[in-house]
C-alpha positions in Angstrom: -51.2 33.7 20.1 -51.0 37.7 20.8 -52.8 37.0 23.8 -49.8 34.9 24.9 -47.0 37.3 24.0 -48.6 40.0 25.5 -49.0 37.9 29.1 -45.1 37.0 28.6 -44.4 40.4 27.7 -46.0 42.3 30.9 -45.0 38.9 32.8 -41.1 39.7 31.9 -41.9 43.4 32.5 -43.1 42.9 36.2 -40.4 40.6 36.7 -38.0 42.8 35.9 -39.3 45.4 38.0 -39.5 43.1 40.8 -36.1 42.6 40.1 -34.8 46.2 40.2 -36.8 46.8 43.0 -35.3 43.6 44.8 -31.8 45.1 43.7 -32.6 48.5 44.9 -33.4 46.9 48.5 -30.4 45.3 48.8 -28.6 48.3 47.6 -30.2 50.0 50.1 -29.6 47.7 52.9 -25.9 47.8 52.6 -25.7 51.4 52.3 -27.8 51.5 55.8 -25.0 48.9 57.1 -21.7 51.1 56.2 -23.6 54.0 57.8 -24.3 51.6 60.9 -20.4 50.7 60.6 -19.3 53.9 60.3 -21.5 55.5 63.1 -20.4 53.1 65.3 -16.6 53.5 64.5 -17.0 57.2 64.8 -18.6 56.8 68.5 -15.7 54.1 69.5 -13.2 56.9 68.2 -14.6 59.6 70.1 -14.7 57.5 73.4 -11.1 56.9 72.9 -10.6 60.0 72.7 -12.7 61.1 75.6 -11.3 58.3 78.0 -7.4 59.5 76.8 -8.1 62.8 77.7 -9.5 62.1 81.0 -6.8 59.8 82.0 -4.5 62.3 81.1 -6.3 64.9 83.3 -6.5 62.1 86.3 -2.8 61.7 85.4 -1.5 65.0 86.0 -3.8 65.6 88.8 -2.5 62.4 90.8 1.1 63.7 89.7 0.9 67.1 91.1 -0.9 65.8 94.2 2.2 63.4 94.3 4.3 65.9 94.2 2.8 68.0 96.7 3.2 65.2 99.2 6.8 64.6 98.5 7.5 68.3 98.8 5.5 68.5 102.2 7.7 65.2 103.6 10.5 66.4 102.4 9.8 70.1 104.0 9.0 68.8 107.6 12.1 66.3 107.7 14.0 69.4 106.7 15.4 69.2 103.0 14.3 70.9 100.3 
């Protein structure tokens, strides 16, 4: 009869370590996902960024080249 309770007793002890253990992977797990998620938000944020600030860059440059165009036509067909 001890013999039995003891068994249950270190059988209901291992299962709850497998249990806290189990919990503690999952835990685990899904703290490794948000910092996935999060990484990859972070990147997508900073190559929005990136790619706004270049367009704005090709931007002006095509604008000022524009503009250097129109004031070179306008200068050889004689208005300024």
């Amino acid at each position: 009869m001890e013999t039995q309770r003891t068994q249950s007793t270190v059988k209901t002890v291992t299962e709850q370590d497998v249990t806290r253990r189990h919990t503690q992977e999952i835990d685990l797990t899904q703290v490794e996902k948000k910092a996935v998620t999060q990484t990859a938000e972070d990147i997508t944020e900073l190559v929005n960024r990136t790619l706004a600030r270049q367009m704005r860059t090709i931007s002006d440059q095509v604008y000022r080249q524009r503009e250097k165009r129109l004031q070179s036509e306008r200068s050889r067909r004689g208005r300024l």
